[in-house]
N, C-alpha and C positions, 0 to 999 in steps of 0.2 A: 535433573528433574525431567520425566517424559511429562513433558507438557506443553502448551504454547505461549511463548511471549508475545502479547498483543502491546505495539507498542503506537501509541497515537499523540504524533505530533501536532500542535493547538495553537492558534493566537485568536483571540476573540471568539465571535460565533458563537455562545456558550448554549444554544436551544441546539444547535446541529451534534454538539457535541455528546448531550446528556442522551439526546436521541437514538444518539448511535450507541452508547455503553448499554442502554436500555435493549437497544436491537443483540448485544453480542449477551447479555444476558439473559435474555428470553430465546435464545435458538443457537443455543451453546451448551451441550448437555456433556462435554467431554474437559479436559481439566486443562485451565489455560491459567493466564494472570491478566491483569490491564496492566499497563504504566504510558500513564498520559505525560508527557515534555510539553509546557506549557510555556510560550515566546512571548513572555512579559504580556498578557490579557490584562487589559482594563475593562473589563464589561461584568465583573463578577464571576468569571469562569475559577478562579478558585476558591470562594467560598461555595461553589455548588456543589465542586467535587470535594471538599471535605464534608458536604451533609451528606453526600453521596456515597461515602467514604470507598471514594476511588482512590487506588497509589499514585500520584503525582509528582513531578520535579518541576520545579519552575525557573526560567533565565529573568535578568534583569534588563534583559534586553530582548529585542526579538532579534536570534542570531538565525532564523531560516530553517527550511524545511531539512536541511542534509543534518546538519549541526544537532537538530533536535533528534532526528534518528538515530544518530550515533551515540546521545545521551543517553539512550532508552536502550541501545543495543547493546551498553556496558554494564549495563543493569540487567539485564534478562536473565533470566536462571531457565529457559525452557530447550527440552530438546530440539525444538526449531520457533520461529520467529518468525513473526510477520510488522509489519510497516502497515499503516491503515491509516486515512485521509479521516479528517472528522467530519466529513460531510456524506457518508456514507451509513446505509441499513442495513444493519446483515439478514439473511433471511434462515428456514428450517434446513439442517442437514449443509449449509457451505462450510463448516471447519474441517466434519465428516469427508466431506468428496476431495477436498483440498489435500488434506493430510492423505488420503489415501491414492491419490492420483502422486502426491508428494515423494511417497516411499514405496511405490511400486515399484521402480527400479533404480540400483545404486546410481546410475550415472545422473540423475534427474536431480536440478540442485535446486530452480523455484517455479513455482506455478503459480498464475492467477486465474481468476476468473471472468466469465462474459458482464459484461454490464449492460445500460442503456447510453452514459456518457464517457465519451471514451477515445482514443484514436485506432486506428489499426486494428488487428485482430479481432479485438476484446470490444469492440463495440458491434453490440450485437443486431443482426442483417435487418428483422421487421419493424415496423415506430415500436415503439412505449407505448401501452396500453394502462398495465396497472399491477400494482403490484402482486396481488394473487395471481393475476394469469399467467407472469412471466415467473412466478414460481410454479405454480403447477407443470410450466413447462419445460423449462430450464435444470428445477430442482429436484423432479421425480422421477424415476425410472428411464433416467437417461446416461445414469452410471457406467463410468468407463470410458466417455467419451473425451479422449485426450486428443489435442492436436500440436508436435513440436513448433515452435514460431524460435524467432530469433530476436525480440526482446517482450516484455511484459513491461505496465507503467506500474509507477510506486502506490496507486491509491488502494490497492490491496492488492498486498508482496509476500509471499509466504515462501521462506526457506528455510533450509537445514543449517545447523549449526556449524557441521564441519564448512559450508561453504564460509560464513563467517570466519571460521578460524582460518579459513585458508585465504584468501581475499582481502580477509580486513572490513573497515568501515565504506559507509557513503565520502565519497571525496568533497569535502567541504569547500573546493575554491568554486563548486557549482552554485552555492549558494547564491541569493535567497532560494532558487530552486529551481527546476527543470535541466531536463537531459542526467541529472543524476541518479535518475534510474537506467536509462539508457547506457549510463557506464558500467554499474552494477552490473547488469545482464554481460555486456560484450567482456568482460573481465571472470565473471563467473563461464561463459563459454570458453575463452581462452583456457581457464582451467579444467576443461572438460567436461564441464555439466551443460546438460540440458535443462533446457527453458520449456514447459510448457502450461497450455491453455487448457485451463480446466472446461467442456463444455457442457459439463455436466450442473452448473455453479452460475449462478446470477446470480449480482446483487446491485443496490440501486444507490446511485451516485448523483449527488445533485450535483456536482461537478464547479471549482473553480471558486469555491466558499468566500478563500481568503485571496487570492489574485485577484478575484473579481472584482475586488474593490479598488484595483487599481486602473487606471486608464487604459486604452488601448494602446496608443505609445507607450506608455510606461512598461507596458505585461510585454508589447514584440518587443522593445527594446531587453529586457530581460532574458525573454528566447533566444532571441539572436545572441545577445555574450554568453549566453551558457554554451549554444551550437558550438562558438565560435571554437571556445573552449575545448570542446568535444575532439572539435578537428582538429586543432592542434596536439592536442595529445596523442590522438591514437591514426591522425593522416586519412583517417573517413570521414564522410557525411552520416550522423545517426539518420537522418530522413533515410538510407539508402536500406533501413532494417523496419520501416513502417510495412 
């Protein structure tokens, strides 16, 4: 199927999430799907999406960010796939730039884009002003503006399928979440593909939806076991690719 699998993992939240299917449906003019993974929501978030009549899968549990990806990546039917945070607005023309900075050249395996919240790269240099302004700048006649980096985060992930078939899933021991896009990328690079920054591409991220709600011990203690994680497996520091 040439098309894109948009696949949005969920727990709660359910105003950021309708928001955002709203945003990928008003400035999505090219042929995609949804499939929301929903981590056990109690706040009404699936009866919305059945009036909404979005595709969804739901756990009985909240089994985390990587876990729910992986549910939605077995599912996908598109020629390439993306991962999207539900806390996120798409804006005019981002699947356009994405997809075509995407398959500009074989070796290119994911691209993201610039945001306002963000780490490294993808956090983009001036404040936040507002949303029309950083589209008119970001999103218009700034086409082509690719920069290679060496990792992308997961709040909007757009790859190719062959990378999928070649790689496999998100590695579920990262769960509840963090650094498992981190891994993604350095495992997609070892297989040869390039990672790059769409900078042609804003879009707006209120950032930390569902972590947020947890402590800040709670959330660094979370970082730190994934890091740790990280370094154990592959003998690096991901910080050393910020």
């Amino acid at each position: 199927m040439n098309s894109t699998s948009i696949i949005i993992p969920s727990f709660n939240e359910k105003q950021l999430l309708l928001d955002c299917i709203y945003s990928i449906r008003e400035h999505t003019r090219i042929p995609y799907e949804i499939i929301v993974v929903d981590n056990a929501s109690t706040d009404g978030t699936l009866d919305a999406l059945i009036r909404e009549q979005v595709p969804f899968v739901s756990f009985s549990e909240n089994k985390g960010f990587p876990a729910a990806c992986n549910a939605g990546m077995k599912l996908a039917r598109g020629s390439s796939v993306l991962l999207l945070n539900n806390d996120v607005l798409l804006t005019p023309n981002w699947l356009d730039h994405m997809l075509t900075c995407l398959y500009s050249r074989h070796d290119i395996g994911i691209v993201g884009p610039m945001t306002n919240y963000a780490s490294g790269n993808q956090q983009m240099k001036e404040p936040y002003t507002n949303l029309p302004d950083m589209i008119l700048k970001y999103n218009v006649g700034n086409k082509g503006k690719y920069k290679e980096v060496q990792r992308l985060i997961g709040f909007c992930f757009l790859f190719k399928r062959e990378v999928m078939d070649k790689i496999g899933y998100l590695d579920e021991q990262f769960s509840p979440g963090h650094y498992e896009d981190d891994d993604y990328c350095y495992r997609a690079r070892k297989a040869g593909y390039k990672l790059m920054l769409t900078e042609d591409t804003f879009i707006f991220h209120h950032g930390s939806a569902s972590f947020g709600k947890k402590s800040e011990s709670q959330l660094q203690a979370i970082v730190e076991r994934s890091r740790k994680i990280f370094i154990e497996k592959w003998g690096v520091d991901p910080q050393a690719f910020l």
